[in-house]
C-alpha positions in Angstrom: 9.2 -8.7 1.1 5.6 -9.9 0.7 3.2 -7.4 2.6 5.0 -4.3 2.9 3.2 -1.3 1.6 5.6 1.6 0.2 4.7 4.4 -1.4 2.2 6.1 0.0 2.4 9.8 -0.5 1.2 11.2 2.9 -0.5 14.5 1.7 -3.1 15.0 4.2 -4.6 18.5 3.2 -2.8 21.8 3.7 -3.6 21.9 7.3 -1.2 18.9 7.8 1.4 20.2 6.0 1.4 23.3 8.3 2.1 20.4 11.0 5.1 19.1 9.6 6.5 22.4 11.0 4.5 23.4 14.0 2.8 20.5 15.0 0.4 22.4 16.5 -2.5 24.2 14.7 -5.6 25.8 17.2 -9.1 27.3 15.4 -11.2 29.7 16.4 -13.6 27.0 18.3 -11.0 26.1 20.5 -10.0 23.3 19.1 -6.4 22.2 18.3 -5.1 19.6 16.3 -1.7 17.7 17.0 0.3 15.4 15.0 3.5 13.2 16.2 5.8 10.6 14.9 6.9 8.1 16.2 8.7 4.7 15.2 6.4 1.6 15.9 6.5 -2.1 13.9 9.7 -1.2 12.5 7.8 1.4 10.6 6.9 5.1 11.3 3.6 5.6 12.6 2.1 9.9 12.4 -0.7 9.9 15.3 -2.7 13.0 14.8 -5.8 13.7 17.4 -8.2 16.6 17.3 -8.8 17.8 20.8 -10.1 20.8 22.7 -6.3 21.8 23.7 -2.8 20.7 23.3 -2.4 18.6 26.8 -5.4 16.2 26.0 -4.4 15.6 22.7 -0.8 14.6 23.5 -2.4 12.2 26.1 -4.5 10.6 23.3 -1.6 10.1 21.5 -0.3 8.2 24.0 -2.9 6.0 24.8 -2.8 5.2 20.7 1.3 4.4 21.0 1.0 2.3 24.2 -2.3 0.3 22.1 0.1 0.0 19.0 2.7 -1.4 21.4 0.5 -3.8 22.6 -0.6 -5.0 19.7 3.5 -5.7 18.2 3.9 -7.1 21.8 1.3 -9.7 20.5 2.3 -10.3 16.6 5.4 -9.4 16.3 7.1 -12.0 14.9 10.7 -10.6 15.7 10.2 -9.9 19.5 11.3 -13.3 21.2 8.6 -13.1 23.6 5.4 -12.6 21.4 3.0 -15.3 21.0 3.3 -15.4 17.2 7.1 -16.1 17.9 6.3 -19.0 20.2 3.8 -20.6 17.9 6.6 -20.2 15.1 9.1 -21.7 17.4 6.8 -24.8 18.1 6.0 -25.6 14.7 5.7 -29.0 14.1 6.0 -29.9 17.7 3.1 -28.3 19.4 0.1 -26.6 19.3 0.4 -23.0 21.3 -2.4 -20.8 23.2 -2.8 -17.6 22.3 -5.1 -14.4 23.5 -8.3 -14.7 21.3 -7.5 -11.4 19.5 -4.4 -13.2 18.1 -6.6 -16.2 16.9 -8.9 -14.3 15.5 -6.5 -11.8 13.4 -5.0 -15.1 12.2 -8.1 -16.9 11.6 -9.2 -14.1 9.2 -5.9 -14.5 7.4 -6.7 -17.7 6.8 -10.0 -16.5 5.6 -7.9 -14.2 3.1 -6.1 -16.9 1.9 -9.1 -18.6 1.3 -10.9 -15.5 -0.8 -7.2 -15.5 -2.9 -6.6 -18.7 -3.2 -3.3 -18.7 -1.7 -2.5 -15.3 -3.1 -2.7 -14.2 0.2 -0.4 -16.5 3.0 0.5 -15.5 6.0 2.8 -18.1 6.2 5.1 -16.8 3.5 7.1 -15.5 6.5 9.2 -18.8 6.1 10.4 -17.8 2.8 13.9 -18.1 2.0 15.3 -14.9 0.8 16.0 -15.9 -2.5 15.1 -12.4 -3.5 17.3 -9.5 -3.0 15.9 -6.0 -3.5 18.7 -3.9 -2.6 19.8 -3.4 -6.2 22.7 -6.0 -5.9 20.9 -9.3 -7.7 22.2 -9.8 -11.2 21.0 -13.0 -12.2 17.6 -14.5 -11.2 17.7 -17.7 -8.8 17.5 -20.9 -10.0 14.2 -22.7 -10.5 15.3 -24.9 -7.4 15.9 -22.4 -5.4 12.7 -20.9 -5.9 10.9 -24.2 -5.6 12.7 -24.7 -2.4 11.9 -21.4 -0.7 8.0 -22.4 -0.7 8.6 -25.8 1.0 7.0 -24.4 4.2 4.5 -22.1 2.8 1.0 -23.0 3.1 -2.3 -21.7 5.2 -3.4 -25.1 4.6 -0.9 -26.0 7.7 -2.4 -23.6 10.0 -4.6 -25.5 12.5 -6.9 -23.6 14.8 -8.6 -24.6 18.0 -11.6 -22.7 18.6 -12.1 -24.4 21.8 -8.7 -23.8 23.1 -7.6 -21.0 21.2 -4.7 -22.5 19.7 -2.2 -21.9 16.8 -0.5 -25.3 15.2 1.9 -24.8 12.3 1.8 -28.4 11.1 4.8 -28.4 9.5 8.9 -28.1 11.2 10.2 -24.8 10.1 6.9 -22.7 9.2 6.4 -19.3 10.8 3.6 -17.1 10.2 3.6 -13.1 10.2 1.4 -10.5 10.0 3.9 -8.2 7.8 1.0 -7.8 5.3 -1.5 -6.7 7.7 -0.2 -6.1 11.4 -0.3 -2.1 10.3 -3.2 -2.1 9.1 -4.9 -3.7 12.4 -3.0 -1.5 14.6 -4.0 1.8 12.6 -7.8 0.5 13.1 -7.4 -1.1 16.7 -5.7 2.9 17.5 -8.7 4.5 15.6 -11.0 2.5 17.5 -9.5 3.1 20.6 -9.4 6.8 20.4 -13.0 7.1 19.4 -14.3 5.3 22.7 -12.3 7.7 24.6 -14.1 10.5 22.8 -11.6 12.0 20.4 -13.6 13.3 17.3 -11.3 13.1 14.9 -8.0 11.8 13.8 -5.3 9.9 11.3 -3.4 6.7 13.0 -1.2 6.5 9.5 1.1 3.2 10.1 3.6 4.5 7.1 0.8 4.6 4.3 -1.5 2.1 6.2 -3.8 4.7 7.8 -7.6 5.3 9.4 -8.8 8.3 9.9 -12.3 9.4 11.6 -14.3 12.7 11.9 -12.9 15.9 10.6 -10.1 18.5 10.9 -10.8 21.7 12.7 -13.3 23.6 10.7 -15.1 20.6 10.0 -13.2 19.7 6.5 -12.7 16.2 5.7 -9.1 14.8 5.7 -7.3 14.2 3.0 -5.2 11.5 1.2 -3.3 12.1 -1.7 -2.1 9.2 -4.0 0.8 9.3 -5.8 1.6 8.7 -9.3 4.1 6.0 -9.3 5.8 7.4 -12.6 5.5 11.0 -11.7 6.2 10.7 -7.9 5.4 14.8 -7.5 2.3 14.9 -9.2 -1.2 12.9 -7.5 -3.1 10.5 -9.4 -6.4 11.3 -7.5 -6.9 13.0 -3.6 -9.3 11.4 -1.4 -11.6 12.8 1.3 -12.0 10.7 4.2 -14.0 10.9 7.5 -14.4 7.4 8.7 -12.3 5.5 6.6 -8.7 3.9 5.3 -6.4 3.6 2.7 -3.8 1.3 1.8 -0.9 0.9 -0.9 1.1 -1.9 -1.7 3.7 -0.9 -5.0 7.0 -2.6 -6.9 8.4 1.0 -7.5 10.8 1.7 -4.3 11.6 -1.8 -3.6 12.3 -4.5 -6.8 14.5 -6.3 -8.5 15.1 -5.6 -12.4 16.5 -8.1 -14.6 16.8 -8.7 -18.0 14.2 -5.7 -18.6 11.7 -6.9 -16.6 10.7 -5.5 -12.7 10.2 -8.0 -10.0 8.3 -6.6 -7.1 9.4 -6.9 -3.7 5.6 -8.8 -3.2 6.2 -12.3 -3.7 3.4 -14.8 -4.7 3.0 -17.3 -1.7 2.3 -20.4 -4.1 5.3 -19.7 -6.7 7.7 -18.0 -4.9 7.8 -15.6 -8.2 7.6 -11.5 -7.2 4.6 -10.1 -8.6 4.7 -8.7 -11.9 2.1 -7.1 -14.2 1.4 -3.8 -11.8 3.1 -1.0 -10.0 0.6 -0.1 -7.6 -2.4 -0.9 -6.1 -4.1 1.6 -3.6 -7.3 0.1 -1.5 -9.6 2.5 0.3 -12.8 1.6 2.9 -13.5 1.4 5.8 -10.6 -0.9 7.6 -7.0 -0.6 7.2 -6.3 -4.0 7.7 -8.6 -5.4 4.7 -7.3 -3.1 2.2 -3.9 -4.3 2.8 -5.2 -7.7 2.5 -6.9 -6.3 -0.7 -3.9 -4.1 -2.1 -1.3 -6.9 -1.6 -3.3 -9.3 -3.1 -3.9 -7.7 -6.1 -0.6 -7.1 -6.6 -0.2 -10.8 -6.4 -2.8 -11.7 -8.8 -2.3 -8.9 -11.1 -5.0 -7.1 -12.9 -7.7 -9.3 -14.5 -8.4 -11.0 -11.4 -7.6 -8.6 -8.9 -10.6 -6.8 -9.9 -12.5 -10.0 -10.0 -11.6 -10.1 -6.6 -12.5 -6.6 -5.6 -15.9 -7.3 -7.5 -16.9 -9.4 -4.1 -16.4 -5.9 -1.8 -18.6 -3.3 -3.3 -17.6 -0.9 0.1 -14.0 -1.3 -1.3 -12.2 1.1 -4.2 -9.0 0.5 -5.9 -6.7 2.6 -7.7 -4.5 0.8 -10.0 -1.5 1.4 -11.6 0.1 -1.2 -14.3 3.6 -1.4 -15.3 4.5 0.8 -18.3 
């Protein structure tokens, strides 16, 4: 659905792919770097630390998982327990109190919704799954159905208390999720936690949303390789990153195709329409969590004013692919 990025071809240099069997690679300097997987968000997340040996690193790991955990502990709206799944379960009956990280991550959703429009909604997490992406839809819904499945969409009905730090869907039946840019904030909130514990360098890649800062052993830059949609073996450009991120959102491992025409699994928040137009979008600067916001919205508004939009973030690059 909306939000999900897929399709982000994880070639981070040669040394990484090394790490895929060993896990392990030490330099002449004494410094090792370590790379592990684990499953986080629903998504896998590789954590990858350079450290001065193998003991400290996995420890740094750790500390990134646990931070990643306690971030989903917070947003997840799945987890009965989280905040965001209490202020979806008092929608329309009252406001609820979060943690002032939660209010602020929403609040600057709002804020994206704002930049877009609408093209960007966080609130498109109480869309009715009209859509199917599995390959099984042969006909495309009726334009009631559609029209139904935005009833409850709208940032417009997310109230905010600044004073008491409170969420307020306005509406009976609205939920909010961060599916769109949870991973993104968790790869930046683990990159910034590693830092101020003195790591020097390192990828938290959230399944394509990723940050990295510093440098690989031997002082080379990391890189990203992004993939060519059409030619999935082959890289449409490799970038070099030391303190930055990069983010795809794409229609070409998860749509619908009807009639001859691909609907992406991204689905506009105002129409309840997938995307249509492009194939990929890949965002890179300096935070995660606003190139997601930037991929998926581009997605959404396709390519005229997607890079209208872009034109506002000069610290900001996008690589885009259109539909063939």
């Amino acid at each position: 659905m909306y939000g999900l990025n897929l399709g982000m071809s994880k070639y981070l240099g040669s040394t990484l792919l090394f790490l895929c069997l060993g896990l392990l690679f030490q330099t002449a300097d004494a410094q090792v770097l370590v790379k592990r997987q684990l499953t986080k968000m629903g998504s896998l997340f590789d954590i990858t630390v350079v450290a001065r040996d193998s003991i400290q690193a996995d420890q740094h790991i750790q500390n990134a998982a646990n931070e990643i955990e306690r971030i989903e502990n917070l947003i997840s709206e799945w987890r009965p327990h989280t905040q965001i799944a209490q202020v979806n379960q008092y929608a329309g009956i009252s406001p609820v109190q979060v943690d002032k990280e939660v209010f602020e991550l929403t609040r600057r959703a709002i804020q994206y919704s704002q930049l877009t429009d609408g093209a960007f909604d966080i609130s498109i997490a109480a869309l009715d799954k009209v859509w199917v992406f599995d390959g099984s839809m042969e006909e495309l819904p009726s334009d009631d159905a559609i029209r139904n499945s935005v009833q409850y969409v709208g940032y417009q009905y997310i109230a905010l208390d600044s004073v008491n730090t409170t969420i307020f869907l306005e509406k009976k039946g609205m939920k909010i999720g961060f599916g769109s840019i949870g991973k993104g904030y968790a790869a930046d909130k683990g990159r910034e936690l590693l830092q101020s514990l003195g790591i020097q360098g390192g990828i938290i890649n959230a399944s394509g949303d990723l940050s990295t800062w510093g440098a690989q052993p031997g002082r080379q830059l990391w890189k990203v390789g992004v993939r060519n949609p059409f030619k999935p073996h082959k890289m449409i450009k490799v970038l070099k990153l030391g303190y930055g991120s990069v983010a795809t959102s794409g229609s070409y491992e998860k749509f619908a195709e009807l009639h001859g025409k691909r609907y992406a699994h991204i689905i506009n928040p105002i129409t309840g329409w997938p995307s249509t137009g492009l194939t990929s979008v890949t965002v890179s600067g300096q935070s995660a969590e606003f190139a997601n916001f930037l991929s998926t919205s581009i997605m959404v508004l396709g390519n005229k004013k997607g890079k209208k939009l872009l034109k506002n973030f000069a610290d900001y690059k996008a690589i885009i692919v259109k539909d063939k």
